[in-house]
N, C-alpha and C positions, 0 to 999 in steps of 0.2 A: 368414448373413453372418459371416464371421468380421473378425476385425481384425487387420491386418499393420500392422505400427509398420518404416516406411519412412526414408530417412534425412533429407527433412524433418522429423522430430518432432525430431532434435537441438536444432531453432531454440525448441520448447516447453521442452526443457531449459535453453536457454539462458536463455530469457524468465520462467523461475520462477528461476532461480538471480541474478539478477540482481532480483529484487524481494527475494529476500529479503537481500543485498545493499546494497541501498535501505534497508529496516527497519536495519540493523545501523549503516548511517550514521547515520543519523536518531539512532540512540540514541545512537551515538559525540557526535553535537551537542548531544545533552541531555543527555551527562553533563557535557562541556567547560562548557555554561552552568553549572553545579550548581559547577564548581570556579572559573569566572569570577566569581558570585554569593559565594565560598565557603562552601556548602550542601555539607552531609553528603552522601555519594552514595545513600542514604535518604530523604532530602526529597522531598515531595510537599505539590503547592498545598493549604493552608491548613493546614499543619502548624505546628508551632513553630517550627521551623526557620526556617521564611520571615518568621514574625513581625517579623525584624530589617531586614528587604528595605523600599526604599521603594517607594510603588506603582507605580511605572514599571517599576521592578526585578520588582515581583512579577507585573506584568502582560504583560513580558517571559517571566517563568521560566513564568506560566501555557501560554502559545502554545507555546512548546518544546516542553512536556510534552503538551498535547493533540493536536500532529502527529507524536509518540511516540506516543501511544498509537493514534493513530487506523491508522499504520502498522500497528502490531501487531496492531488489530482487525480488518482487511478481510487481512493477508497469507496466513492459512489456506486464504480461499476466495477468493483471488485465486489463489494456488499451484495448489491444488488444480483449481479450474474450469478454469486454462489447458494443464497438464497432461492433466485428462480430456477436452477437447474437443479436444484435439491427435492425442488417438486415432482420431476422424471425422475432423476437419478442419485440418490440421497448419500450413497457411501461415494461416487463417483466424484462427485461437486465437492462433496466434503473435504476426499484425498487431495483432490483439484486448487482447493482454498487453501489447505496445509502446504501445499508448495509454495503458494503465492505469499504466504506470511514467512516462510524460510526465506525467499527470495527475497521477500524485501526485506530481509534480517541481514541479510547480506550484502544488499545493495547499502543499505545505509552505510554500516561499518567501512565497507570499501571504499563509498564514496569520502565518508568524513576520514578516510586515513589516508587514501591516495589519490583524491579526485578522481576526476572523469574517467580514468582507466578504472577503478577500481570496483565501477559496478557493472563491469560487463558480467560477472557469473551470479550477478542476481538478478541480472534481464534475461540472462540464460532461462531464469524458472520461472519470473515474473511474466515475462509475455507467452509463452505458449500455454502457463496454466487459465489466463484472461481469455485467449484463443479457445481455448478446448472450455470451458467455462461457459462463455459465448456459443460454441457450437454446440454446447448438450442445452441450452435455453431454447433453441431454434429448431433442433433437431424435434426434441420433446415435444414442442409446441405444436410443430405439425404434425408429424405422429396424433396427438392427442385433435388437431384440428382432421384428422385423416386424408390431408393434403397429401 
């Protein structure tokens, strides 16, 4: 089996370039808190820095930063997974990527407005779209390896 990259896979490039897109805002938001707070663009939760924050403020700056970070920690293999399973399956992976950018549309906002409860309905669509993402990579690949 070989693999022809057709002009539905554009929609996979689109669907990775726009997540990461998403991460770059996210961070743009968490540095505007950092200068709202007036925190060094160096500050991170439980530094000195925030020492001066009252807790509301600090519990504020904590959420920013950890929908920061959680951004950057799933966008490698969010990127990645919807890209390679775009190679099998190009509208699937695609569909797949658009929930993951809802998801984490969601997850943000809920997390920066009601913490840790507030992103369970964007793990709702964020992990099983990385799940099935994940499994059309695998699936594809041996298919195409004829394993």
């Amino acid at each position: 089996m070989s693999i022809v990259i057709g002009t539905s896979y554009v929609w996979n490039i689109v669907t990775a370039t726009v997540m990461g897109l998403q991460t770059a805002a996210m961070s743009g938001c968490a540095s505007r808190q950092k200068e709202r707070l007036g925190l060094p663009h160096s500050a991170e939760v439980g530094s000195r820095a925030t020492e001066k924050l009252s807790d509301a403020e600090n519990d504020e700056f904590a959420r920013f930063q950890k929908v920061h970070q959680a951004h950057v920690e799933y966008l490698p293999l969010a990127q990645s997974s919807v890209l390679l399973a775009g190679l099998f399956y190009p509208k699937l992976s695609a569909y797949l990527g658009a929930a993951y950018i809802a998801g984490r549309f969601v997850y943000s906002f809920g997390y920066i407005r009601n913490g840790p409860e507030g992103r369970k309905w964007g793990v709702m669509l964020i992990c099983p779209s990385v799940i099935a993402l994940l499994g059309a990579s695998f699936y594809g690949s041996f298919k195409a390896l004829a394993l």
